[in-house]
Structure formats: structure tokens, C-alpha cells
N, C-alpha and C positions, 0 to 999 in steps of 0.2 A: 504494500500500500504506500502512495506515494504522500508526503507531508507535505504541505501548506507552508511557507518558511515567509517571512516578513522581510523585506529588503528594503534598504533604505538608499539612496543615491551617495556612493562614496566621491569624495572631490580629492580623497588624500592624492592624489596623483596627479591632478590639475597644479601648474605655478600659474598664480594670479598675477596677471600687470593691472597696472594703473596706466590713467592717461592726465597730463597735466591739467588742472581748472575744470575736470569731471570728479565731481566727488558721490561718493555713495556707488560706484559701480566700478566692477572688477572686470577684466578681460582674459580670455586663451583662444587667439584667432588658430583654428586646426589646416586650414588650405586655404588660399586664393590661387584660381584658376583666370589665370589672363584673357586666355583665350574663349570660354566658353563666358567671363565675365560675371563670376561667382568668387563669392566671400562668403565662409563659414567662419564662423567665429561663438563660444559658449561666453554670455555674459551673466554675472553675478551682482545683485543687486540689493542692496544693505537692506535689512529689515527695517519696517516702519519710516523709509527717507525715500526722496525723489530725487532722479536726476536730472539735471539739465533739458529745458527747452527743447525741442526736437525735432524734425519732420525729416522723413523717410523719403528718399529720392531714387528707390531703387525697387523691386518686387520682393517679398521675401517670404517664409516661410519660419514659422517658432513650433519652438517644443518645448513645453515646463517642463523643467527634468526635476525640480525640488521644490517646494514651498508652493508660493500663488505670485502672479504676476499684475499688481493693479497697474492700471494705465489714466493716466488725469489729463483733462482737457486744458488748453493753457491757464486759464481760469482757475486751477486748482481742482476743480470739481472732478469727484472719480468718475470714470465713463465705465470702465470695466475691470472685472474680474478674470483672471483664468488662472486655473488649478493647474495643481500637477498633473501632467496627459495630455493639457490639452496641445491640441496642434491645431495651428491656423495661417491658412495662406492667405497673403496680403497683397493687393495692386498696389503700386503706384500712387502718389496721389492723396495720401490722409490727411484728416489735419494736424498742427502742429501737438505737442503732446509731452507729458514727460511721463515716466514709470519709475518702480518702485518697489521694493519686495513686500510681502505681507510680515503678518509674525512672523517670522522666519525668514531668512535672507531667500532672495528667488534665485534658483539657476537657471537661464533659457540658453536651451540653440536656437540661433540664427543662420538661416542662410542667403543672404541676400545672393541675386538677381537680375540678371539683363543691365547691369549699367558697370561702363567702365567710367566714366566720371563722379559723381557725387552721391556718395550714398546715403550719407546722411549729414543734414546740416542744421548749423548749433545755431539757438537761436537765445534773444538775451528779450526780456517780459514785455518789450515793446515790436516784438519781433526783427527785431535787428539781427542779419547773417553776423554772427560771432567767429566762426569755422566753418570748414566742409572737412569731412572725411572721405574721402576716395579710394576704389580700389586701388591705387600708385601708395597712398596712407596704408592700407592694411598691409601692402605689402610690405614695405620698409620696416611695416612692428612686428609684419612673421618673421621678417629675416633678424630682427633683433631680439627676439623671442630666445 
């Protein structure tokens, strides 16, 4: 008879970076693919804090691998929830936004998406471009990974 065993997502094997003037969120980009113009990358996101202004310039796809993932309208206001499991594919195109871990720090993969220019761009409470991150960006942080 086969047991039931309870699993919990181990990160010991993950080394987290940072990125300068992002606080609250951790990174391990695993591949950029130039050519097909794909960025995966596992992000970790502080319990109970928000990061940074946001909007997505790229298509992508998540997976809660730990915790829950809230997402806030620039406004502050929650828009959404997602648990651990969920998977959600994303056009192009949101509004701006920031996210957050729940009780517990969140860990999502991302896989962005059809864009070798700007994939995601930072944005400051008046929506002022602060940054852009780029696939040319991930890759410089894989290679210094």
C-alpha cells in the first residue's frame, strides 16, 4: 500500500540574488533563450510586502510553487489572489501593478515571452519609467549568477 507523504517546496538549493532599489523580492533566472526570446526566471517575494510598480511588456506564464501570490492595483488595492498551483498564462498588455507574498514568502516561476526588448518596466507612483529590464538584462544577471 502506497503512503500519502506531505511535501513541502525545498528552496535549500536555490542562491537568491537581489536586484539594486527592488526590495522585498529575490531572484534565480534558470535560462534565457535569445533566440526563441524566453526568460525563465523563479522569483521570491517577502511575506506581507510589495514590490515595486510594475507593468509587464512581455507574455508570460506563472506557477506558485510556495505560499500565495497577491497582486495590487497601482492604487494599493488587492486585485488578486493565487495559491500555491496555480498556473496562469498572461498576454501582453496588463495594467501596471505590484505583488507581494502572502503569510509566507511567495515563490513563482516565470516564464516570460515573445519579447527580446523590454520585459518588464519599473514604474515610480506617478507612473514615471524608473527602469526597463530586458532580455540583454537577464542575461548579463545569468551570466553573473
Amino acid at each position: 500500500m502506497l503512503m500519502s507523504r506531505s511535501h513541502k517546496f525545498d528552496e535549500s538549493k536555490i542562491t537568491w540574488h537581489t536586484l539594486e532599489g527592488i526590495e522585498h523580492l529575490q531572484y534565480q533566472i534558470y535560462a534565457v533563450d535569445e533566440e526563441r526570446k524566453i526568460v525563465d526566471v523563479m522569483f521570491k517575494f517577502a511575506a506581507n510586502k510589495k514590490v515595486v510598480l510594475h507593468r509587464h511588456h512581455a507574455d508570460y506564464v506563472t506557477l506558485v510553487v510556495q505560499g500565495e501570490l497577491r497582486l495590487y492595483r497601482a492604487n494599493g488595492e488587492l486585485k488578486e489572489v493565487r495559491p500555491a498551483g496555480s498556473y496562469v498564462a498572461t498576454r501582453v498588455g496588463g495594467e501596471p501593478h505590484s505583488e507581494g507574498g502572502g503569510d509566507e514568502d511567495a515563490i513563482v516561476f516565470f516564464s516570460n515571452r515573445g519579447q527580446d526588448g523590454t520585459i518588464y518596466e519599473i514604474l515610480d507612483e506617478q507612473m514615471n519609467t524608473l527602469a526597463n529590464l530586458g532580455l540583454q538584462d537577464f542575461k548579463a544577471l545569468l551570466q553573473a549568477q
